[in-house]
N, C-alpha and C positions, 0 to 999 in steps of 0.2 A: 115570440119574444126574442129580441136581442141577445147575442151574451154582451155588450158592450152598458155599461152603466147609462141610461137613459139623463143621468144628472149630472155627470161628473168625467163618461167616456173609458173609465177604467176597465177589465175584463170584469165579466159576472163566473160566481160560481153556487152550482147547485147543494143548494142543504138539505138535512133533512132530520125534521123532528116532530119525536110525537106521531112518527109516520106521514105528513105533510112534507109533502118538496115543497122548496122557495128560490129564486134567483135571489141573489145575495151581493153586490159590493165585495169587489177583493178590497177596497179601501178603507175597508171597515178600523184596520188599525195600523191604517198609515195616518201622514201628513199629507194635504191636509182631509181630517175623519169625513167618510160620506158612509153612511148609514142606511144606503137606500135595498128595502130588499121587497120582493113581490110575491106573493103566493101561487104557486101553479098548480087549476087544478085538475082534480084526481083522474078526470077522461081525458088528459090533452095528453096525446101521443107523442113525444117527442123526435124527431127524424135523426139520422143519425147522424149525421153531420153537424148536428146543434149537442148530440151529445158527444160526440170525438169533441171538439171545441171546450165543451165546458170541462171536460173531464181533464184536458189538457192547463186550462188554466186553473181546476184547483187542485192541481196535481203536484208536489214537490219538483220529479226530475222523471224522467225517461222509463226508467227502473220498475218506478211502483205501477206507470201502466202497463208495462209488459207483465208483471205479474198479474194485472186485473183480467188481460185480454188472456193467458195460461187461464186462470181462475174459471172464468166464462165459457169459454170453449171446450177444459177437462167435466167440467158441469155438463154443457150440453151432449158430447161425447157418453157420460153416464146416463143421462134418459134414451138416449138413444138404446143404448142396449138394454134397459128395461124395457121400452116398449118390442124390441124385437126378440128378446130371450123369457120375457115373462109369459107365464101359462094362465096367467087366472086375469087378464085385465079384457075387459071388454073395449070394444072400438072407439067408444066416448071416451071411455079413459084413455084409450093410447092416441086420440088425438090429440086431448088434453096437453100427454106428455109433448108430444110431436111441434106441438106450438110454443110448448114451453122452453122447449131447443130449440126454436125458432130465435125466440126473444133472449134467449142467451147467445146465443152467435151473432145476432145482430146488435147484441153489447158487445160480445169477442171484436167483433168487426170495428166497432166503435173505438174500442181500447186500440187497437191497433195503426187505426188513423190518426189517435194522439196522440198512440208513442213515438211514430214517425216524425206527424211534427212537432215534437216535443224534443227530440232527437235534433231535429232542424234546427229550434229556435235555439237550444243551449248551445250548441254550434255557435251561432251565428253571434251568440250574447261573448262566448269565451273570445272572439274573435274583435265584438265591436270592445272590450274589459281591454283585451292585452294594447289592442291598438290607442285608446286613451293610455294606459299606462305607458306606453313606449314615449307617446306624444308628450305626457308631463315628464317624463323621465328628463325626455332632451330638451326641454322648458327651462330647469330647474338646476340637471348641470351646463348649459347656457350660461344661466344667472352666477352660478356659484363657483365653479371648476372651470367655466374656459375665460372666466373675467379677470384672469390674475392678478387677484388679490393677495395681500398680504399676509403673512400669518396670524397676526393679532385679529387681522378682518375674520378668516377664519375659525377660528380659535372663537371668538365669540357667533359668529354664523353655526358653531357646532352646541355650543352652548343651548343659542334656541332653539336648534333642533329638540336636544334635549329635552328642555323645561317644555316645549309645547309636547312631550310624551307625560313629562312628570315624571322625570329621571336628570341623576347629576353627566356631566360629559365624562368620555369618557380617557378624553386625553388633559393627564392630571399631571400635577409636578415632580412625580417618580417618573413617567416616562419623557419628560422632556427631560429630565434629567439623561435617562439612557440614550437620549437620539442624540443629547449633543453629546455624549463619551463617545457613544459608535462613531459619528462624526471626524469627533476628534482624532480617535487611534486610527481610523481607516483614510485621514488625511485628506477628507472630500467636503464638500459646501455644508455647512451645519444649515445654511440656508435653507438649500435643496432637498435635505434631509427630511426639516420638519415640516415644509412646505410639500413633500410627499407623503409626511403621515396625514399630515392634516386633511390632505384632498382624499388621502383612504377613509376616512372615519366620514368626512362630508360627504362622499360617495356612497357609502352605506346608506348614509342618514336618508340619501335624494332617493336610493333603489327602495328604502320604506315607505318615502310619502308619496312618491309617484304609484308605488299599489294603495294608497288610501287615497288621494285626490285625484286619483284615474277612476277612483272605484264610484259608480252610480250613474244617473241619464241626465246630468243636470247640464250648462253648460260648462267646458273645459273650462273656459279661459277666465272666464268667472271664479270656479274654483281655484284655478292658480292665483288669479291676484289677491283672494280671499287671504290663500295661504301663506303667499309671498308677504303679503303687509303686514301681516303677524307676525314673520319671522326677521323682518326686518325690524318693525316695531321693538323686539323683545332683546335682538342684539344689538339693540343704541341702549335699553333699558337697563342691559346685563352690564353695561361698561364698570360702572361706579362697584357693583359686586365682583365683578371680575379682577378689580387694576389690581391687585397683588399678583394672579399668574400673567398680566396683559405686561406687567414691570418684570417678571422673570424670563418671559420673553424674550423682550426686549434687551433684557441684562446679556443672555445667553447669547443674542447674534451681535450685541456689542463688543461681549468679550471673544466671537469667535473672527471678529473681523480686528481685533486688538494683534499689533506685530509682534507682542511678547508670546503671545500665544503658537503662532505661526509653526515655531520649533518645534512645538511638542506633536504635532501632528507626523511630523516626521520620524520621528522615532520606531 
């Protein structure tokens, strides 16, 4: 028997109920469901390399089979010494034992093959994970931070970040109020000012979604446009909710490019 799903290609993993093995579908409760699972039976010896394999895919992480292959080996280790420290077992018994530490080191052995490559394949997964997420990261500030855009472009681009969490932004009209004072008293661009908080709060926002739209096997680029037309979509939508802080804005680099104003920076 395969471990690879015969209908669908997924890995297979062994169950067991009622005392009956089965090969089983890890797709069982994913998208999309496959269901398929096979009875195996009770004389089929398995090899061990079909059990390192399956033990490795229905295994969480690394971890749990180095405890299986400890487990199996301090087991076998213990009949061992029964059969060589006990006084009363006859030769049928202690072969019995003999074979039955046989079939535990050759699960220890089994365990040890799938923590290895189970060890590999998490490797390999943290590595193909960061490298999508690097890849939407610089997709994303591309799009958003090197297209220099405007604040109010901003300012509602941070919005939809927001609303596609299901949270308000988080640059509100108490702190635009502080950036254009600092501005002010420290006699430097009110421009440049919010135009720097702004790409701080949108930098966040991209370092979030590039670990969710980095995250899974699906295609990249796919996912980004999914996400990108959402987020564009939602900040043409936000305009009409937004135009009271999109007008304070606007107020606040009007009045800091006002020549009455110019003085007070100097003080």
């Amino acid at each position: 028997m395969s471990v690879s799903c015969p209908e669908c290609g997924r890995p297979m993993r062994i169950t067991l109920r009622s005392g009956r093995r089965s090969w089983q579908c890890t797709g069982r409760f994913k998208t999309p469901n496959c269901s398929y699972e096979q009875a195996i039976p009770d004389d089929e010896r398995l090899p061990t390399e079909v059990i390192a394999r399956a033990s490795m895919q229905g295994s969480d992480n690394g971890d749990e089979l180095a405890k299986d292959q400890a487990k199996y080996r301090r087991a076998a280790g213990s009949l061992d010494k029964v059969v060589d420290e006990s006084l009363y077992l006859c030769g049928e018994e202690r072969d019995a034992l003999r074979e039955a530490a046989r079939i535990l080191r050759r699960l220890g052995d089994a365990a040890e093959v799938a923590k290895r490559k189970k060890k590999q394949w998490e490797k390999a997964e943290a590595e193909r994970a960061a490298k999508r997420r690097a890849e939407a990261y610089k997709s994303l500030k591309a799009r958003y931070l090197d297209a220099n855009r405007s604040p109010v472009d901003l300012y509602l681009v941070l919005c939809a970040f927001a609303q596609d969490k299901g949270m308000t932004p988080v640059f509100d009209r108490d702190r635009l109020g502080k950036v254009f004072d600092n501005a002010l008293m420290s006699g430097s661009s009110f421009a440049e000012h919010i135009k720097r908080e702004l790409d701080y709060d949108v930098e966040r926002e991209i370092e979030e979604a590039a670990q969710f739209v980095g995250y899974g096997h699906g295609d990249l680029s796919v996912a980004l446009a999914s996400f990108v037309d959402n987020i564009e979509k939602a900040s043409q939508s936000l305009r009409t909710r937004e135009q009271p802080m999109i007008e304070a804005i606007e107020d606040k680099l009007a009045m800091a490019n006002d020549p009455k104003v110019v003085p007070l920076r100097r003080r």
